[in-house]
C-alpha positions as protocol buffer text, in pm:
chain_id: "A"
residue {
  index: 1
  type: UNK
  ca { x: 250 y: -8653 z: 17540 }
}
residue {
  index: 2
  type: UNK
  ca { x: 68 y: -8725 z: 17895 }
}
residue {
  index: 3
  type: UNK
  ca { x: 217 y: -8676 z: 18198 }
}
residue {
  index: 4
  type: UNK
  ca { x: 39 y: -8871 z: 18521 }
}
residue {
  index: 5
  type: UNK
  ca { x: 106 y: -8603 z: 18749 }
}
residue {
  index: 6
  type: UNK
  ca { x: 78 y: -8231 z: 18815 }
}
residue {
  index: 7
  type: UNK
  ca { x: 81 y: -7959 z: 19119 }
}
residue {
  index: 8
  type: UNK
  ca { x: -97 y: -7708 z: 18895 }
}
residue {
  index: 9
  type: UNK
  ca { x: -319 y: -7489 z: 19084 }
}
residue {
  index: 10
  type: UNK
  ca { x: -385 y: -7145 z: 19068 }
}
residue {
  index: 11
  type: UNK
  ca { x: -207 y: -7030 z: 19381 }
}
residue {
  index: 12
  type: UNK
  ca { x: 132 y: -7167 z: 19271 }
}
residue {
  index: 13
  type: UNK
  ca { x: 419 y: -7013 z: 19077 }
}
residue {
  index: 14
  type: UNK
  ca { x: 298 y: -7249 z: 18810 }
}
residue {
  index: 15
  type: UNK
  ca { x: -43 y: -7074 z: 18722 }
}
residue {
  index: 16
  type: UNK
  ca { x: -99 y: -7126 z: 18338 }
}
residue {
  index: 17
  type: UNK
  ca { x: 109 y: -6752 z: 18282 }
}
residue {
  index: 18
  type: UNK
  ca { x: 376 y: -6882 z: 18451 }
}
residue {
  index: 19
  type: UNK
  ca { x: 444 y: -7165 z: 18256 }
}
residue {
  index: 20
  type: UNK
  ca { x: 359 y: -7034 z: 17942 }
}
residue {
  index: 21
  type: UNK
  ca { x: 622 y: -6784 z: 18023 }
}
residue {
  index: 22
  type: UNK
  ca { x: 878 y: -7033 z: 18101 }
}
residue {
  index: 23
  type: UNK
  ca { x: 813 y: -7247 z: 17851 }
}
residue {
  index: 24
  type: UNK
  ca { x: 883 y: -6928 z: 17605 }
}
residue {
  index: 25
  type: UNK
  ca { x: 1215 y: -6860 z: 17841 }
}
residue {
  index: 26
  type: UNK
  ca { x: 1372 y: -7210 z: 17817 }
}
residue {
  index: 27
  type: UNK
  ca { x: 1281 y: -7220 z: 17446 }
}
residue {
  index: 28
  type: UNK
  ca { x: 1453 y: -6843 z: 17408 }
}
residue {
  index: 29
  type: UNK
  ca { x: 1759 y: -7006 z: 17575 }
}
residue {
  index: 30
  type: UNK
  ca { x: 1756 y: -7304 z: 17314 }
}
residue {
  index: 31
  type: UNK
  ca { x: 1986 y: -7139 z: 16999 }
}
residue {
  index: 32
  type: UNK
  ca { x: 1893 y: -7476 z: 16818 }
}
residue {
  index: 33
  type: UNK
  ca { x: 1496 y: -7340 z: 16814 }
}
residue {
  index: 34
  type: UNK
  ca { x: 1355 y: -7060 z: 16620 }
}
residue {
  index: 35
  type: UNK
  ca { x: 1063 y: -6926 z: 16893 }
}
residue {
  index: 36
  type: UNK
  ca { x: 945 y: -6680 z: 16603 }
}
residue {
  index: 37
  type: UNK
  ca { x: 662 y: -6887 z: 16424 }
}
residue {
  index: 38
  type: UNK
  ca { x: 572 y: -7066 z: 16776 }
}
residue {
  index: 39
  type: UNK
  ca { x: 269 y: -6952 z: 16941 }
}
residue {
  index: 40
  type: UNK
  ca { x: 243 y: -7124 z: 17328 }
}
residue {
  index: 41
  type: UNK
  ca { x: -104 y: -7147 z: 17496 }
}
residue {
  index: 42
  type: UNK
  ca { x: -201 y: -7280 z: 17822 }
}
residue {
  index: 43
  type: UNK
  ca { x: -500 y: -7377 z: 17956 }
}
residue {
  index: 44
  type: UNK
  ca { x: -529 y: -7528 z: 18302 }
}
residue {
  index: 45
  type: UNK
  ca { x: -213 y: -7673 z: 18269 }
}
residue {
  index: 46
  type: UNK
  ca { x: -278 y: -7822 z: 17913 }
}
residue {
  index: 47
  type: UNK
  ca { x: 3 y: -7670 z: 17666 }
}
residue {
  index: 48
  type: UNK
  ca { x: -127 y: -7660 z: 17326 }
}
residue {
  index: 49
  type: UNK
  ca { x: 185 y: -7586 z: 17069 }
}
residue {
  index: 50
  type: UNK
  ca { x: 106 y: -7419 z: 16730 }
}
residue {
  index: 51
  type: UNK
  ca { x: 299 y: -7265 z: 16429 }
}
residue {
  index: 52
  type: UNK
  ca { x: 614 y: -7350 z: 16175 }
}
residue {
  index: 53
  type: UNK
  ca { x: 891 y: -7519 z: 16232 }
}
residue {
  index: 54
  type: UNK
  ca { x: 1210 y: -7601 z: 15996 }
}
residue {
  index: 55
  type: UNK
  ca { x: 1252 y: -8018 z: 16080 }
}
residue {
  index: 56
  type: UNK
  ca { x: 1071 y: -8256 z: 16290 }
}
residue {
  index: 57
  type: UNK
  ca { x: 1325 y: -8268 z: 16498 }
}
residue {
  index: 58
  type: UNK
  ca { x: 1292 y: -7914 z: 16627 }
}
residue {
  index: 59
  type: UNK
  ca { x: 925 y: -7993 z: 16607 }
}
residue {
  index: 60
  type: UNK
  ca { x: 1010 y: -8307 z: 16886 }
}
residue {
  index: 61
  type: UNK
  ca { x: 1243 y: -8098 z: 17071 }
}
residue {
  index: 62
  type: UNK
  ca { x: 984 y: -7807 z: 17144 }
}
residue {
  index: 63
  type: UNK
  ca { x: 729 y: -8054 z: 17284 }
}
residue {
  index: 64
  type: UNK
  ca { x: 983 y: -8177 z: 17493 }
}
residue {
  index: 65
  type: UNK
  ca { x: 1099 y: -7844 z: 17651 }
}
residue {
  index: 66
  type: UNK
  ca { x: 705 y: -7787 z: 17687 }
}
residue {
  index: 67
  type: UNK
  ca { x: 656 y: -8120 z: 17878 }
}
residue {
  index: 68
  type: UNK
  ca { x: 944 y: -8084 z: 18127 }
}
residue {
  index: 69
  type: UNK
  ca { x: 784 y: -7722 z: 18239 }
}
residue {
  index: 70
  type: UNK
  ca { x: 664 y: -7835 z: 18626 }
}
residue {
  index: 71
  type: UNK
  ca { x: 285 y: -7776 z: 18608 }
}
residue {
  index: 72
  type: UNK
  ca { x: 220 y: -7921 z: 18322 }
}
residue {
  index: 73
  type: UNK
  ca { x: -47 y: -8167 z: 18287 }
}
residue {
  index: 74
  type: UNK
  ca { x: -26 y: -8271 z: 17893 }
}
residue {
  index: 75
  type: UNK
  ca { x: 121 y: -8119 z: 17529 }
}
residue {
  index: 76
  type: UNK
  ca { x: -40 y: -8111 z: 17203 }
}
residue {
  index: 77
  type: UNK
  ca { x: 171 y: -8096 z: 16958 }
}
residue {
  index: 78
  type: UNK
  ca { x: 17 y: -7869 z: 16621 }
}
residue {
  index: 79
  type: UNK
  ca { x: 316 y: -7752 z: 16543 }
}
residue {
  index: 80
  type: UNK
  ca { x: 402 y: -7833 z: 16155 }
}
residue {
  index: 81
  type: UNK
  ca { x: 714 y: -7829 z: 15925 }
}
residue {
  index: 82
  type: UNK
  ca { x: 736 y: -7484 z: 15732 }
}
residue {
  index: 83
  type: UNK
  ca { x: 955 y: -7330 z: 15527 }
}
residue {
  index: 84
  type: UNK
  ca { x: 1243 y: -7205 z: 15698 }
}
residue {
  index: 85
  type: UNK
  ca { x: 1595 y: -7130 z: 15684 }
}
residue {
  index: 86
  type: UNK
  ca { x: 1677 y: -7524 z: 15631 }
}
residue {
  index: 87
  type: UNK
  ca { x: 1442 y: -7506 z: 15347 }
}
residue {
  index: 88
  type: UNK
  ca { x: 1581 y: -7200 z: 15184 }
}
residue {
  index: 89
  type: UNK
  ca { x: 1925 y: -7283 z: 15170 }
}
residue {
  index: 90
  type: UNK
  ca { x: 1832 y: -7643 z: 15045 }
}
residue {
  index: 91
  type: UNK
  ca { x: 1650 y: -7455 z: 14744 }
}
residue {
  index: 92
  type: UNK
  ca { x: 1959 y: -7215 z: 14659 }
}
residue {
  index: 93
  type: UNK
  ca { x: 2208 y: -7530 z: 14633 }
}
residue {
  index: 94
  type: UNK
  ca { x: 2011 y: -7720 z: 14424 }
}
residue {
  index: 95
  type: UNK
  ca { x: 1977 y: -7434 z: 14193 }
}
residue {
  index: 96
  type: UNK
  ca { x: 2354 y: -7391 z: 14148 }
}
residue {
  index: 97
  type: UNK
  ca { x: 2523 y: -7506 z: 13887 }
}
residue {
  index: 98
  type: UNK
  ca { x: 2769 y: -7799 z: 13894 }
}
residue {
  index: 99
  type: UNK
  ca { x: 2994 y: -7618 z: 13633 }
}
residue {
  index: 100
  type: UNK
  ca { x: 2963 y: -7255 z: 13693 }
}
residue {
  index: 101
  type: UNK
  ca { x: 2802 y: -7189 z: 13366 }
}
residue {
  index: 102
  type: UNK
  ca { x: 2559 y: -6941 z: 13306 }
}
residue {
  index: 103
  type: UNK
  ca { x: 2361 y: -6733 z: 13139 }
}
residue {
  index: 104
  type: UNK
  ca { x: 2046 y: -6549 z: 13123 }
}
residue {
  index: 105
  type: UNK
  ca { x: 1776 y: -6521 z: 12862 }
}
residue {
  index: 106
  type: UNK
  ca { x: 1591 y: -6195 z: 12679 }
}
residue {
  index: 107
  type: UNK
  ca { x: 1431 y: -6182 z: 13015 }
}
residue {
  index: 108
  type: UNK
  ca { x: 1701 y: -6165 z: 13247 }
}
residue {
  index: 109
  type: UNK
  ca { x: 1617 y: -6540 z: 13396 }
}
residue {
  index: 110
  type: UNK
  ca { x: 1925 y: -6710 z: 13453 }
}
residue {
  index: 111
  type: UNK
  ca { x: 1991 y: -7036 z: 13291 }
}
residue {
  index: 112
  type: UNK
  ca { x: 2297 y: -7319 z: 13385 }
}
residue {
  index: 113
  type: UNK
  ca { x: 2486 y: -7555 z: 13098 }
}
C-alpha cells in the first residue's frame, strides 16, 4: 500500500519511533488484533509488517491501522496466516464426535464410533 504523501522528517512528532510506537498503540487498542506475533519496523517512514496472524482479514486490518499512522510513507505487508486461536478451536471441533461415543485404545488414544 503507497501513500503519495508524507510530512516525515526527523524533527517532527512523527520520527520513525514515534510511529512505530503508535502504530503498536492503536493496534493495542484494537481487541479484534492479537499484537503478540507482530513485529513493527520503521525505516524512514517505510513500515515493514512481519509475523503470524490468525485470518487474512486481521492480516488486512493491521496494514490498514499501519497506513493511517500520519508519517507514513508506504506498508509492506509480510505478515502471514499462522496458527492461532481460530485455528485451534477449528481443530478441537472437528475432532469431536457427532455421537458422543468413545473410547480409547491399549494406548490411551481416544477413538469416536
Amino acid at each position: 500500500m503507497k501513500k503519495e504523501k508524507s510530512n516525515h522528517n526527523k524533527k517532527s512528532s512523527n520520527t520513525d519511533d514515534g510511529i512505530q510506537r503508535e502504530i503498536y498503540r492503536r493496534l493495542q487498542g484494537d481487541s479484534k488484533i492479537d499484537v503478540s506475533h507482530l513485529k513493527v519496523e520503521v525505516k524512514n517512514g517505510s513500515v515493514i509488517l512481519k509475523g503470524k496472524v490468525d485470518t487474512e482479514e486481521e492480516k488486512n486490518n493491521i496494514e490498514n491501522v499501519a497506513a493511517s499512522v500520519k508519517g507514513v510513507i508506504n506498508v509492506e505487508n509480510h505478515l502471514h496466516l499462522g496458527i492461532g486461536v481460530a485455528h485451534g478451536i477449528t481443530t478441537i471441533v472437528s475432532q469431536i464426535s457427532p455421537t458422543g461415543n468413545a473410547k480409547h485404545d491399549e494406548k490411551g488414544r481416544t477413538e469416536f464410533f
